[in-house]
C-alpha positions in Angstrom: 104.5 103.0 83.1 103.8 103.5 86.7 104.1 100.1 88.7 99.9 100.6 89.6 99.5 99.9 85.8 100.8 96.7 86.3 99.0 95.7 89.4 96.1 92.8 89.1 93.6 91.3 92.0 95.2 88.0 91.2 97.3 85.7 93.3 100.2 85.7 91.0 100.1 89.6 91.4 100.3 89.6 94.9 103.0 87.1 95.0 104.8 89.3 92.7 104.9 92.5 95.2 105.3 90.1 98.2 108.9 88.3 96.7 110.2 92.2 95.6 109.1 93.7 99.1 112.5 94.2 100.5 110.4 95.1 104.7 108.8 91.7 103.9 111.1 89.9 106.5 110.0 92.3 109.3 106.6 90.7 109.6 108.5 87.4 111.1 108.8 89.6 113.9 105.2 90.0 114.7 102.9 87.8 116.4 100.4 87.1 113.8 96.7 85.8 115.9 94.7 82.9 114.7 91.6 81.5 114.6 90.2 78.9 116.8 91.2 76.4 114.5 94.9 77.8 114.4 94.6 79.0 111.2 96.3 82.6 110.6 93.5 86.0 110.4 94.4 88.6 107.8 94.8 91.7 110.3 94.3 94.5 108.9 93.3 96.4 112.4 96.7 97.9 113.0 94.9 101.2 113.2 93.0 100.3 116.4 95.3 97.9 118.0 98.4 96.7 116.5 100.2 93.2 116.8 102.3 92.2 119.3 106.5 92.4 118.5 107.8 89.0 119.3 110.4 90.7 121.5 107.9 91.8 123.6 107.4 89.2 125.8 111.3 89.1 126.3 111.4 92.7 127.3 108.3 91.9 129.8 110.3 89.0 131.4 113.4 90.5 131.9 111.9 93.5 133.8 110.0 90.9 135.7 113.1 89.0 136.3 114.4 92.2 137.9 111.3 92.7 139.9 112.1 89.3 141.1 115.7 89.3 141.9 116.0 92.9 142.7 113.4 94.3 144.4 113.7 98.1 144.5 117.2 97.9 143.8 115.7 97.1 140.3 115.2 101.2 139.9 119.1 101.5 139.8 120.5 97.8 139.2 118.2 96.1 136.4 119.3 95.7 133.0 117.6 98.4 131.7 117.0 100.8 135.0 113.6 101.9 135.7 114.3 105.5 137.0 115.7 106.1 133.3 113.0 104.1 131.4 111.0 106.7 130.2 114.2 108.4 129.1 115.3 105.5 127.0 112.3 106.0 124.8 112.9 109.6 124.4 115.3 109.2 121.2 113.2 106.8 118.8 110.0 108.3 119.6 111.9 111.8 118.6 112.7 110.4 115.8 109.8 109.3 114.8 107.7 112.3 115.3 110.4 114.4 113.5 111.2 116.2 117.1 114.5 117.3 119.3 114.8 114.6 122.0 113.8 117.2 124.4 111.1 117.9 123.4 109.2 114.4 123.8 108.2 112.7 126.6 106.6 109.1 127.2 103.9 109.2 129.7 100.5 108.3 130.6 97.7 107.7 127.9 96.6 110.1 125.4 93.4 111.8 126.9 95.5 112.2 130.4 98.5 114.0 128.2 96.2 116.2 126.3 94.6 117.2 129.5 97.8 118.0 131.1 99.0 120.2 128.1 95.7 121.6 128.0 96.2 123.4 131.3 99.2 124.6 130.3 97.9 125.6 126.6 94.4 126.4 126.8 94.2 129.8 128.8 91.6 131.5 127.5 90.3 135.5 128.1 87.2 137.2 128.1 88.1 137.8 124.4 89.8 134.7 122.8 88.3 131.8 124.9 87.2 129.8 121.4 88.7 126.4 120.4 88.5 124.7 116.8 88.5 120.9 116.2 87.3 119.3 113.4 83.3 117.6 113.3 83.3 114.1 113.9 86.6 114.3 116.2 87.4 111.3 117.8 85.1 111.3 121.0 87.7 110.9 123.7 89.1 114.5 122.1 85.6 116.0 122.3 85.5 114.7 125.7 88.5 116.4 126.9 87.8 119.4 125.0 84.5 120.3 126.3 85.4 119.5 130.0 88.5 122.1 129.6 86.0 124.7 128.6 83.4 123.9 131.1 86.5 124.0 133.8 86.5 127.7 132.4 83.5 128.3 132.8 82.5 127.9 128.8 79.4 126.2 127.3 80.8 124.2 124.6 77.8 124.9 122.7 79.4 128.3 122.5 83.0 128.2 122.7 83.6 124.6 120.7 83.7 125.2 116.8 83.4 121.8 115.0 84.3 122.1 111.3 82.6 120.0 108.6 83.7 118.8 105.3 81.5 120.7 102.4 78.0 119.1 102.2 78.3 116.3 100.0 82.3 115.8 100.4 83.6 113.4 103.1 87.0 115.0 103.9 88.0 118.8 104.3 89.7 121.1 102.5 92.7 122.9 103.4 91.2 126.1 102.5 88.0 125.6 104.8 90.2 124.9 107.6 91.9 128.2 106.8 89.0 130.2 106.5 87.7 128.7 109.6 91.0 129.9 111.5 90.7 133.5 109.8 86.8 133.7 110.8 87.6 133.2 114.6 90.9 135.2 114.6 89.5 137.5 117.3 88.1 134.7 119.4 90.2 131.8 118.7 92.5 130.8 121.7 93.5 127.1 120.6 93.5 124.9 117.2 93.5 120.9 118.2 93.7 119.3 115.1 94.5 115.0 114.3 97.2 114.1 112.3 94.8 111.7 110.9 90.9 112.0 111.1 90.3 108.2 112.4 87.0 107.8 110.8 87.9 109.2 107.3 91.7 108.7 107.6 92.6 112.1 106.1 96.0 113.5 106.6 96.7 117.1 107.1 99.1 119.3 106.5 99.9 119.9 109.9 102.7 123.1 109.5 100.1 124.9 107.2 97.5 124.4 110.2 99.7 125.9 113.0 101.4 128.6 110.8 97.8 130.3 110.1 96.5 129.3 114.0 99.5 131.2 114.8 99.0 133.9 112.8 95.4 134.3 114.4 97.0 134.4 117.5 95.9 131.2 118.9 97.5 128.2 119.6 98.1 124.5 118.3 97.8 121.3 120.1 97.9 117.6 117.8 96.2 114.5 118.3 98.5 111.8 116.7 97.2 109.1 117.9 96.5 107.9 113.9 99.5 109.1 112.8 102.7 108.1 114.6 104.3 105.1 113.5 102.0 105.8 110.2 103.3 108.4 108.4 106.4 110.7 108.8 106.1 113.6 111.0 108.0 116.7 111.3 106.9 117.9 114.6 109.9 120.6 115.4 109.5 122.5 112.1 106.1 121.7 111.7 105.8 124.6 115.1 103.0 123.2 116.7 102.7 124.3 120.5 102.3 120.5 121.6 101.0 117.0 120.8 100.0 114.0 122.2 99.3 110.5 121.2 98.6 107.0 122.2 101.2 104.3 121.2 99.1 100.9 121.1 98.1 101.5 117.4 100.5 101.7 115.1 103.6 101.7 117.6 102.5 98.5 118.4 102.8 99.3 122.1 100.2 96.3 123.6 96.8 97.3 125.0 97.4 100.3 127.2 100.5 100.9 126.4 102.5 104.4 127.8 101.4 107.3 125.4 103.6 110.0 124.5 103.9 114.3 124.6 105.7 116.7 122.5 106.2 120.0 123.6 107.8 122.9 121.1 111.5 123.7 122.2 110.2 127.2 122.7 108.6 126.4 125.6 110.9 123.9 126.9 112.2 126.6 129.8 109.7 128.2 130.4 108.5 127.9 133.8 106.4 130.7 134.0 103.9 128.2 132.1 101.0 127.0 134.1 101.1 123.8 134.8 99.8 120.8 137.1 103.2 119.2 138.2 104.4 115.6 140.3 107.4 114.0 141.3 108.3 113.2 138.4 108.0 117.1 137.1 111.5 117.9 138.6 114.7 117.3 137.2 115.8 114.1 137.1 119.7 115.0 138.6 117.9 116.5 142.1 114.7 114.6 141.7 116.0 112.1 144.9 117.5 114.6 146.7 113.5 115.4 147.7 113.4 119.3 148.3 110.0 120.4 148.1 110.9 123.1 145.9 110.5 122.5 142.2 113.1 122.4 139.8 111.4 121.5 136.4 112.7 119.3 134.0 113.4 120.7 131.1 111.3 120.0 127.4 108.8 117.6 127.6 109.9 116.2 130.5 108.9 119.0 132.7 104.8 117.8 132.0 105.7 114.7 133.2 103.4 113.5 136.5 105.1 110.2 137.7 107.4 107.5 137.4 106.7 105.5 134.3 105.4 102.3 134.1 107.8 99.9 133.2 105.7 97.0 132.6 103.8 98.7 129.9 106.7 100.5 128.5 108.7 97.7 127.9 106.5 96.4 124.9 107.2 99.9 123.4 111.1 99.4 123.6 110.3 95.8 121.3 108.4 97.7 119.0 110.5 100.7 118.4 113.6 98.4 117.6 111.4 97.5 114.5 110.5 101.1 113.3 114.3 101.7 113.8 115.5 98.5 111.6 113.2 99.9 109.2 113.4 103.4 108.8 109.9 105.8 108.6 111.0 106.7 104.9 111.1 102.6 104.1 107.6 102.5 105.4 106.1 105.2 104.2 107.4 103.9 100.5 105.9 100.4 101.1 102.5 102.2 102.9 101.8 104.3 100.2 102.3 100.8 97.6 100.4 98.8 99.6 97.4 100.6 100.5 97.0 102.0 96.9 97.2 98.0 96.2 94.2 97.7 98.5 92.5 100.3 97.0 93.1 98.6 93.2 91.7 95.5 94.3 88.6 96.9 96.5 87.4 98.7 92.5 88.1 95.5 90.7 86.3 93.3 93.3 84.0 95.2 94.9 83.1 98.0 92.3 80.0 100.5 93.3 79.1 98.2 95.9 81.0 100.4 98.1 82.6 103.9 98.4 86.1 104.4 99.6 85.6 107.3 102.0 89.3 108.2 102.4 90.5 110.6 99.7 92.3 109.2 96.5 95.1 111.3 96.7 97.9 109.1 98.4 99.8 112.1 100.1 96.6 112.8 101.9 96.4 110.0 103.8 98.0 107.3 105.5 97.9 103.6 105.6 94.0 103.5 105.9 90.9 103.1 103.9 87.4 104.0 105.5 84.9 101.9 103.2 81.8 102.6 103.3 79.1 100.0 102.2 76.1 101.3 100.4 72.5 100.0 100.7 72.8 101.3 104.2 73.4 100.3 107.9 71.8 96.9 108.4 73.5 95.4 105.2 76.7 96.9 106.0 76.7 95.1 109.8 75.9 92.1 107.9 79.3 92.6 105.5 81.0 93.2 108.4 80.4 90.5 110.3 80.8 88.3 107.3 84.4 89.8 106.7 84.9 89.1 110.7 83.9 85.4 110.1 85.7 84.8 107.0 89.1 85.8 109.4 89.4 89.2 108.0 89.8 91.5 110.9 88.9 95.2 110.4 87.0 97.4 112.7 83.0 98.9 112.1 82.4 102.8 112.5 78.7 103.2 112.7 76.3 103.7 110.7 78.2 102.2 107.5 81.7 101.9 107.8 84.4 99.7 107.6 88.4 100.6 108.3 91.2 98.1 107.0 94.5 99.4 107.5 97.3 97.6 106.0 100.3 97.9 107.7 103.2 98.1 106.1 105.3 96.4 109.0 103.6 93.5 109.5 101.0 93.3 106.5 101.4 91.4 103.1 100.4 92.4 99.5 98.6 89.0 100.0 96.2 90.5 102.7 95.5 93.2 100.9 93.7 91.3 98.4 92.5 88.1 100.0 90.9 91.3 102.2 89.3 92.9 98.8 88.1 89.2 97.7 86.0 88.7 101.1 84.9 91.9 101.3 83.3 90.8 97.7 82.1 87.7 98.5 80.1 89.5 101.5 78.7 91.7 99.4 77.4 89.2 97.0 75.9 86.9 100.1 
């Protein structure tokens, strides 16, 4: 019998998972926000913006401290030394995304490193000038996409293919996205593609996607901005051309936190790439001795624009110490138990009352459910805000739709259902 078979929207249920959850102890290491009152919110908003490591503020002092008693001898002299900082996030976040150390880079935010990466990744022809992302992308990505193609001298409305799930499915198929690839073969200079479609939070099978772009001659590029920290990635084999991603949702980087960039090993030497290069773009063992002539870093590093910001990077450090206590394989165990918790209790409490928009197969996505609350938009902004004022905390996705993720560093089979017995209890209001 399958442990789901046991599982009940009781109390004593959830107690049950919580006392045999051996990552249960890592959530002392979070800071958990409160209500007015001081009272303790179920979060389940890790998706959007995740909680704050404890060690954090530590981390933030001490490079203050440095500012303070160093100066600029801090860049050399402070405990952790700021000319190397982005260097000392290199190895976790490689591991993480499943990728040689040089190959990743921390820098920037996510819509700055997909630009960068674009201008050495998107060069189209008179022929294959076409790129594919999927309908419904997250807007930033739209953003950036069409202003690359306009820089070219595209209309979007001609070059940008958006791919919809089938009418009357919410999610796509791996087989439409293939066909998709195949039908634009001749045209198609670039696939960017999400880990995890943020409004659906669908997972894709990310090596199938690049091994048929490639095959159609055109390139890959990956929005992870859903998916690092959330599920585990195999970035290197997976053969992607380059990624990006943002690390303030589930990395738990803080507001603004430094994002990230992978670039493929096969490109990490080649300087014969295009690219729009700083300071920071030259190798770091010559980088002081100021010649004007470049000398690119190799990997990742070589995209890189400036020196990194330490006093946002130094959340990241806190928060990768966690990941690293606990292992992605840990995680992914206690996601794929917790959310299908969530799931168990949202049928049981909440029944037709709402739809679960993210698929039912567990491998195809990650620690997110997209609810979506029928009897349309005006009563499902009245649930919401009802969940909200109850000390839920989940985010709204117009016109219907609710997203709780429940993270399994910092989240409790407890949430999960006081989350499902809210959600009810709105509905009935």
């Amino acid at each position: 019998m399958s442990a789901a078979a046991s599982w009940s929207p009781t109390p004593a249920c959830a107690q049950s998972l919580d006392a045999a959850d051996p990552l249960a102890p890592l959530r002392e290491g979070f800071a958990m926000p409160r209500d007015a009152d001081g009272a303790e919110l179920t979060y389940l908003c890790g998706h959007s913006l995740g909680l704050a490591p404890r060690a954090a503020r530590a981390r933030v002092l001490e490079e203050l401290e440095d500012w303070e008693q160093l100066g600029v001898r801090g860049h050399e002299h402070a405990r952790r030394d700021w000319i190397g900082y982005a260097e000392r996030l290199q190895a976790p976040l490689a591991e993480l995304v499943g990728a040689q150390p040089q190959e990743v880079v921390a820098m920037n935010s996510l819509s700055v490193n997909l630009h960068l990466l674009l201008a050495s990744f998107y060069r189209p022809s008179a022929v294959r000038y076409r790129v594919l992302i999927e309908a419904g992308a997250f807007p930033s990505d739209r953003h950036v996409v069409s202003s690359q193609l306009r820089w070219h001298g595209y209309d979007p409305a001609a070059a940008l293919i958006e791919l919809a799930p089938r009418a009357g499915e919410e999610t796509l198929r791996a087989e439409d996205i293939e066909q998709a690839i195949d039908a634009q073969a001749g045209e198609l200079a670039l696939v960017l593609w999400p880990g995890v479609q943020y409004r659906t939070g669908q997972c894709f099978d990310l090596a199938r996607i690049a091994s048929r772009a490639r095959r159609a001659g055109a390139r890959t590029g990956l929005d992870l901005a859903h998916s690092i920290g959330n599920l585990p990635l195999t970035l290197h084999d997976s053969d992607a051309d380059f990624a990006a991603w943002c690390s303030y949702k589930y990395l738990n980087g803080g507001p603004g936190a430094i994002g990230g960039a992978f670039v493929h090993a096969r490109h990490a030497r080649n300087a014969d790439l295009p690219r729009l290069s700083g300071w920071w773009s030259h190798a770091a063992a010559s980088r002081f001795q100021m010649s004007s002539a470049l000398q690119l870093a190799p990997g990742a590093a070589g995209w890189q624009i400036s020196n990194p910001p330490v006093l946002s990077a130094a959340p990241l450090l806190a928060s990768l110490q966690q990941f690293a206590a606990a292992g992605m394989p840990a995680l992914r165990a206690k996601s794929l138990q917790l959310t299908g918790y969530l799931e168990h209790c949202l049928a049981a409490l909440c029944g037709a009352d709402i739809l679960v928009v993210t698929g039912a197969d567990p491998q195809q996505r990650g620690c997110q459910l997209s609810i979506r609350v029928r009897g349309g938009s005006e009563r499902a902004r009245r649930v919401h805000a009802a969940l909200d004022a109850s000390g839920v905390v989940t985010d709204w996705r117009e016109p219907e739709t609710i997203r709780m993720a429940p993270v399994p560093l910092y989240n409790r089979y407890a949430d999960a259902l006081r989350a499902a017995q809210q959600l009810a209890l709105a509905l009935r209001a």
